[in-house]
C-alpha positions as CSV (number, residue, x, y, z in Angstrom):
1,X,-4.9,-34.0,-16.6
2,X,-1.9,-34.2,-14.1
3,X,-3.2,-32.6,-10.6
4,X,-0.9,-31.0,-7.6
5,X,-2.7,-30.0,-4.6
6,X,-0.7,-27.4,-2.7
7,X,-3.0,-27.0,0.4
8,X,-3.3,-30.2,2.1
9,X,-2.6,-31.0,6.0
10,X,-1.1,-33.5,8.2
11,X,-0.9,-34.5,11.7
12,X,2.0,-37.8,13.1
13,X,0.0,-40.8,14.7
14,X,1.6,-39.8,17.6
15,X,4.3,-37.1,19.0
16,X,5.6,-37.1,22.7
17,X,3.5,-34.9,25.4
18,X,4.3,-31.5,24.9
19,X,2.3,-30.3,27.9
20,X,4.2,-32.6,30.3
21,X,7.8,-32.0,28.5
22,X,7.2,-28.0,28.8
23,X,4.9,-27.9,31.8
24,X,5.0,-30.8,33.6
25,X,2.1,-32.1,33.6
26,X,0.1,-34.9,31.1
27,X,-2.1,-32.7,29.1
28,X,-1.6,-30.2,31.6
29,X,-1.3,-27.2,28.9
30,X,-2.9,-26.3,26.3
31,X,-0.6,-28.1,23.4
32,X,-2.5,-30.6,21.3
33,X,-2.1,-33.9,21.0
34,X,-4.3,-37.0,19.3
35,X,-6.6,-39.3,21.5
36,X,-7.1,-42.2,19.6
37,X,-10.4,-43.9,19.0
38,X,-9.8,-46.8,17.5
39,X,-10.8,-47.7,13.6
40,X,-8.5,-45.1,11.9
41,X,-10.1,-42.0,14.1
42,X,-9.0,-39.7,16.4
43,X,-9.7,-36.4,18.2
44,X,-7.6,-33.3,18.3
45,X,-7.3,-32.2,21.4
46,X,-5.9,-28.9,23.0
47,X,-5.1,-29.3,26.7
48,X,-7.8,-31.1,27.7
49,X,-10.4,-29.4,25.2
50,X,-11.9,-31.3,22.1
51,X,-10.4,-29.5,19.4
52,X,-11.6,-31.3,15.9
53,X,-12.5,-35.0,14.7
54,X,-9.7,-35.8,12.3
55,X,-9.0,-39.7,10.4
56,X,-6.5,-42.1,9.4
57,X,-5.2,-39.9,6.4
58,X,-4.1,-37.2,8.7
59,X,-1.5,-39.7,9.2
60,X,-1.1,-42.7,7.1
61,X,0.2,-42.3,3.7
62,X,-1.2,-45.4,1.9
63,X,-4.6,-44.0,3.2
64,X,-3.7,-41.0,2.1
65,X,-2.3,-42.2,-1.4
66,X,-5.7,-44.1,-2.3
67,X,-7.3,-41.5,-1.4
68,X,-5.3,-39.0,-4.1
69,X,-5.7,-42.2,-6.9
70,X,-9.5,-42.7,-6.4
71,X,-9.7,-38.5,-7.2
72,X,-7.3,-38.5,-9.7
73,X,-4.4,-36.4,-7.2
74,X,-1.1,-36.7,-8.5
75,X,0.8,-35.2,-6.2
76,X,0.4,-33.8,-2.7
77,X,1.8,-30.7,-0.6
78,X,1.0,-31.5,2.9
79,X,1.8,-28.8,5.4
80,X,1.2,-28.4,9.6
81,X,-2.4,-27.8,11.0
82,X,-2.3,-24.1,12.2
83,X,-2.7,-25.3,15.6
84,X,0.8,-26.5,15.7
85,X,2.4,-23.3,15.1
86,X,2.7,-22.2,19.0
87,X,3.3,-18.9,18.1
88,X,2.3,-17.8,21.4
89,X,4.5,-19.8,23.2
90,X,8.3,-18.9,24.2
91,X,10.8,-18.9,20.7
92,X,12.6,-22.3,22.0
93,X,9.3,-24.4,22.7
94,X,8.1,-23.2,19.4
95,X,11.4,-24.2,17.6
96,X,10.8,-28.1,19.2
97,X,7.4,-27.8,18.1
98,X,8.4,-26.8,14.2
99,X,11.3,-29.4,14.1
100,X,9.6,-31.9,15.8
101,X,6.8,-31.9,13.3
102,X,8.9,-30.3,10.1
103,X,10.5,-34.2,10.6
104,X,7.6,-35.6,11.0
105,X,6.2,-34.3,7.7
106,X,9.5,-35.5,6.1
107,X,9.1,-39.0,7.2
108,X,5.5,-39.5,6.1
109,X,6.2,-37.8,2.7
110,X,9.0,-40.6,2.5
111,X,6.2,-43.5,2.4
112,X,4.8,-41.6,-0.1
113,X,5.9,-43.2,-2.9
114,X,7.6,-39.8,-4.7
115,X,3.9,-38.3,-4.4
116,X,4.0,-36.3,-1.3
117,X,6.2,-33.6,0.0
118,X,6.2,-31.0,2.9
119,X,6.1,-27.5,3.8
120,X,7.8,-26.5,6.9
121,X,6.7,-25.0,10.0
122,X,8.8,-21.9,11.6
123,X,8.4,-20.5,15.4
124,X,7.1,-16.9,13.0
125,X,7.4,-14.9,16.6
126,X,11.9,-14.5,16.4
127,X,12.9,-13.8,12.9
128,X,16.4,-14.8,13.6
129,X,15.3,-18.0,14.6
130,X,12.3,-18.9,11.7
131,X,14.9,-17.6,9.4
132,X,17.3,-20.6,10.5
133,X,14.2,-23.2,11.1
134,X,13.4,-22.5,7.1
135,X,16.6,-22.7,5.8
136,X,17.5,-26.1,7.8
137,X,13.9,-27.4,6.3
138,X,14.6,-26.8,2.9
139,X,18.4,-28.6,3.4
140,X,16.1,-31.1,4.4
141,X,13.9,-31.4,1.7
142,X,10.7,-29.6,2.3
143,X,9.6,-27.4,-0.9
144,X,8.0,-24.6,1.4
145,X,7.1,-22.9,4.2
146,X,3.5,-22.3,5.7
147,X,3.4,-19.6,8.3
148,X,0.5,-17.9,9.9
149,X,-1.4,-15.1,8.5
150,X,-0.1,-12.8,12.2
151,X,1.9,-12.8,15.0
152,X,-0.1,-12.0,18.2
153,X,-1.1,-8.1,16.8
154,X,1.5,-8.0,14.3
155,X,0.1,-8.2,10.8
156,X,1.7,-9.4,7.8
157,X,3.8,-6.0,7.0
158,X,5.1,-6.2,10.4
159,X,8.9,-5.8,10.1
160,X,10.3,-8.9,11.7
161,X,7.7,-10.7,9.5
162,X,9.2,-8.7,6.4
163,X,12.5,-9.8,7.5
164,X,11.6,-13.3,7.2
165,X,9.6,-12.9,3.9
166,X,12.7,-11.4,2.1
167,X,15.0,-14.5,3.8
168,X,12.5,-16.5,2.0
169,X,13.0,-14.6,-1.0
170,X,16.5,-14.4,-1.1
171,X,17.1,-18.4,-0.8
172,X,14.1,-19.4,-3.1
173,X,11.9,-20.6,-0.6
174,X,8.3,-21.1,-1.6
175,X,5.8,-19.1,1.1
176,X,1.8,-20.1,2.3
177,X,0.2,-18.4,4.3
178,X,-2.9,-19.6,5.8
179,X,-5.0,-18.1,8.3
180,X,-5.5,-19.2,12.2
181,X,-6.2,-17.6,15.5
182,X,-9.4,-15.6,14.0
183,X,-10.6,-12.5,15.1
184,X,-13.6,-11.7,16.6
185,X,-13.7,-15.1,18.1
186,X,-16.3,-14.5,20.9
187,X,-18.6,-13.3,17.8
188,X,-18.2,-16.0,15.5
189,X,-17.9,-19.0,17.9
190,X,-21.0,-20.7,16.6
191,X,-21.5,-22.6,13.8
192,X,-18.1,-22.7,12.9
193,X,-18.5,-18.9,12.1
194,X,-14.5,-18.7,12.7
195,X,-13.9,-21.0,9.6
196,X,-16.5,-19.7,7.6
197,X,-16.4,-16.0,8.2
198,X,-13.3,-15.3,10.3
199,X,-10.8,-17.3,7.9
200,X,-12.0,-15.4,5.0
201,X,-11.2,-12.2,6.6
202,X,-8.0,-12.8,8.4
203,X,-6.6,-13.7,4.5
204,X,-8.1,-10.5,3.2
205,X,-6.4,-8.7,6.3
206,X,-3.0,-10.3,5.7
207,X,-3.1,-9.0,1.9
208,X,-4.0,-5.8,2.8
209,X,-1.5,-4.8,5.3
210,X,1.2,-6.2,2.8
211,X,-0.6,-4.2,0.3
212,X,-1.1,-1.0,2.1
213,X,1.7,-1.7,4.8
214,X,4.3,-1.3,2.0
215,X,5.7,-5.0,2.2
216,X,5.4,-5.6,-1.3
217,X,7.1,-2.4,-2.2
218,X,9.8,-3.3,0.3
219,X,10.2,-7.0,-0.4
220,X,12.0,-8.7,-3.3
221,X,10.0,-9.3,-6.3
222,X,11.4,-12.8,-6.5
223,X,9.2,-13.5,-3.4
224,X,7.0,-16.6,-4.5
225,X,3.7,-16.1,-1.6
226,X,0.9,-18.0,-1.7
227,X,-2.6,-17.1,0.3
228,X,-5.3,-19.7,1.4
229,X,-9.2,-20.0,0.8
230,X,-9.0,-18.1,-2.6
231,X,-7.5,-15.0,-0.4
232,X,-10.6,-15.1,1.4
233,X,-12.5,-11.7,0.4
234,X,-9.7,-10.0,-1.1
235,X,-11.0,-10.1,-4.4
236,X,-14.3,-9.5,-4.1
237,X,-13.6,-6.7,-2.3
238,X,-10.7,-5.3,-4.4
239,X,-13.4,-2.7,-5.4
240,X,-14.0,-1.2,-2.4
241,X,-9.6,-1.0,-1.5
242,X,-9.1,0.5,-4.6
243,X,-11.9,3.0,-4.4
244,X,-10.8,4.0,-1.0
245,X,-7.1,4.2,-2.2
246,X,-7.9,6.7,-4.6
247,X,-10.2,9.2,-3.0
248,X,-8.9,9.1,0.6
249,X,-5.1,10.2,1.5
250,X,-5.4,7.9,4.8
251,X,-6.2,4.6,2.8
252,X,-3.4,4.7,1.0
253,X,-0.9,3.5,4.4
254,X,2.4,3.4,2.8
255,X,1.7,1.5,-0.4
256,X,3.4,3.5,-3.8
257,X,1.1,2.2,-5.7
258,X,-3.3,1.5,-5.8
259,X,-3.9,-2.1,-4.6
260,X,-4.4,-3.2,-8.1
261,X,-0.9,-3.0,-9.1
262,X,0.5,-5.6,-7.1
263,X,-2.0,-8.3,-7.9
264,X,1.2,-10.0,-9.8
265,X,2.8,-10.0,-6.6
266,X,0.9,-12.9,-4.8
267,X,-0.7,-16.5,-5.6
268,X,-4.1,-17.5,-4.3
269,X,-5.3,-21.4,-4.0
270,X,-8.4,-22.4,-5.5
271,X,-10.1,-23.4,-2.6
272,X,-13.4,-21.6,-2.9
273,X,-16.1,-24.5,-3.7
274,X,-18.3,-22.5,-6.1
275,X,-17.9,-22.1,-10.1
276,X,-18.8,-18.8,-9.9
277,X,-16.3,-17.9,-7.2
278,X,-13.6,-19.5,-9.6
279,X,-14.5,-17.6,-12.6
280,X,-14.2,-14.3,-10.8
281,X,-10.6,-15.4,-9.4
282,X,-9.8,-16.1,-13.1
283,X,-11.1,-13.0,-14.4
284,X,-9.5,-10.4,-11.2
285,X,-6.0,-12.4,-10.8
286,X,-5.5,-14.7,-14.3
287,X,-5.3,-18.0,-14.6
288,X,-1.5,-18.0,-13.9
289,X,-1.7,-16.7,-10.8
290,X,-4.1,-19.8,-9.2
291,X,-3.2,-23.0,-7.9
292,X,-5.1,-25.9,-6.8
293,X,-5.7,-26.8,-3.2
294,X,-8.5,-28.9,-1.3
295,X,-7.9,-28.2,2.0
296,X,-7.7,-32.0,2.5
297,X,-8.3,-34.4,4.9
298,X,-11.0,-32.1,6.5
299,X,-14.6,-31.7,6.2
300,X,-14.7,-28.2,5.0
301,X,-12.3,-29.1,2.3
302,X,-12.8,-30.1,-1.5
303,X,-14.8,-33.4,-1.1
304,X,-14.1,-34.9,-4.3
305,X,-10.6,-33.2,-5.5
306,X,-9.9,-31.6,-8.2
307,X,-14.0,-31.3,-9.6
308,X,-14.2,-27.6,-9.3
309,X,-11.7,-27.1,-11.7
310,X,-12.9,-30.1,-13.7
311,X,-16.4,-28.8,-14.0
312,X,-16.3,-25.1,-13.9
313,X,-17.8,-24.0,-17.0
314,X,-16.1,-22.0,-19.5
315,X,-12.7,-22.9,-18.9
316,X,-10.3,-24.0,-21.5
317,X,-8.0,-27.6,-20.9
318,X,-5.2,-25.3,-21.3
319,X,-6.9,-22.7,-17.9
320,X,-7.6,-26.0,-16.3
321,X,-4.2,-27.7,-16.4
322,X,-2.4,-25.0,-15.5
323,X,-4.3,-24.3,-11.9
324,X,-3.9,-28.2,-11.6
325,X,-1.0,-28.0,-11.7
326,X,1.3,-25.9,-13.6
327,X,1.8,-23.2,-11.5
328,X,1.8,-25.8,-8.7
329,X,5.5,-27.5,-10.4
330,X,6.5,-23.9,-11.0
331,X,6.0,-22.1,-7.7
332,X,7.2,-25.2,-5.9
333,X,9.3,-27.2,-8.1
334,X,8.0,-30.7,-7.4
């Protein structure tokens, strides 16, 4: 079966000091940046902070391209590490930041044989100015845009945010969000609590406002959005929103419609790691509304790609190669 893996991530080898560019001083900041280890492995860092263990196929494409053969991976979406986004930082920083690595995601996918290709980066914080970022990407040749699942304390129904969705929509510009900057952070920062719990929740936040915020109401139904993680608890809670929805006045926000009604609105990846998990996505959001992502290079993504779908019972080939990678070649034409 041919196989697309929209959620996949990248970092350059290398990229000039950020820190001492904007303030001065090496590593002064907190902006990331590699140190190298030697034998294809390096070490995020923020500032001067360890940040996460990442290897060679972060970076190199022929790594990364045997990597996709030995799994079966025939084409790859690679997209920015949410670190990068500098969302907090001031709107011409972060506008360096996305074009310096929105190229850099260009010239790996060009080593990549016609197998790789990008989704942009946008400084999310100035619509004006993400607005222009995305349209010069996609001139460029990137197939999409991944943006952050908030601004600061703006959530995803947040006007200048909606502004930037129905750009998207307007110039057919594919959308993934993912989440990053996880609340509760003092709470969950053991055990990697903020990827396993916190991620989950942010996605099921960031459907939710759009729900209940009115965004899909307001936005262009030719929107193409995509969320991370399976939309984190969305589903499985869709229960409990609808519930609410209908018995209490206050739950409703400024949606027209119950929760339920706009679950052909939206696209979810398949990253969820559990049979069961992908049966109920199926069974709450239809098998056209799925796509297939790892959440590749990193540990807490799909070790071997592509086997959940594979081996999910249950599953027809016809189910199967369409979240492989069907609605992958629709939503982003590759």
């Amino acid at each position: 079966m041919k196989v697309v893996d929209i959620h996949s991530h990248f970092f350059p080898k290398s990229w000039e000091d950020l820190s001492l560019k904007f303030g001065g001083l090496p590593h002064g900041g907190d902006w990331p940046w590699l140190r190298h280890a030697g034998d294809g492995k390096a070490m995020l860092m923020k500032g001067e902070q360890e940040f996460r263990p990442i290897y060679s196929a972060c970076w190199d494409p022929q790594v990364r391209l045997e990597e996709m053969a030995r799994d079966g991976v025939d084409k790859q979406i690679i997209s920015a590490t949410p670190i990068l986004f500098a969302y907090e930082k001031p709107v011409a920083q972060a506008l360096y930041c996305a074009q310096l690595f929105n190229d850099a995601a260009l010239e790996i996918c060009a080593a990549g044989q016609g197998k790789l290709f990008a989704m942009a980066q946008v400084p999310l914080q100035d619509a004006d100015t993400a607005c222009e970022e995305v349209s010069r990407a996609k001139k460029n040749g990137h197939v999409g845009v991944q943006i952050g699942n908030h601004v600061g304390l703006k959530n995803m129904d947040d006007s200048a945010v909606l502004t930037f969705l129905q750009h998207c929509a307007e110039e057919d510009i594919a959308v993934f969000v993912h989440p990053w900057d996880m609340m509760a952070s003092e709470r969950t920062k053991d055990y990697m609590m903020g990827w396993t719990v916190g991620m989950p929740a942010e996605t099921q936040l960031s459907i939710v406002s759009l729900i209940l915020g009115g965004g899909f109401d307001r936005l262009s139904d030719k929107l193409k959005i995509c969320f991370a993680h399976g939309g984190g608890s969305f589903a499985f809670l869709l229960g409990r929103l609808e519930n609410a929805w209908l018995h209490r006045d206050i739950a409703r926000g400024k949606s027209e419609h119950p929760p339920s009604h706009y679950l052909d609105r939206f696209y979810l990846d398949t990253a969820v790691f559990d049979g069961d998990a992908l049966q109920f996505l199926i069974k709450k959001m239809g098998e056209d509304r799925l796509m297939f992502g790892t959440d590749y290079p990193f540990p807490l993504g799909e070790q071997q790609m592509g086997q959940l779908i594979k081996t999910t019972p249950g599953l027809t080939d016809n189910t199967r190669q369409k979240l492989l990678a069907n609605n992958a070649e629709s939503f982003f034409c590759v």
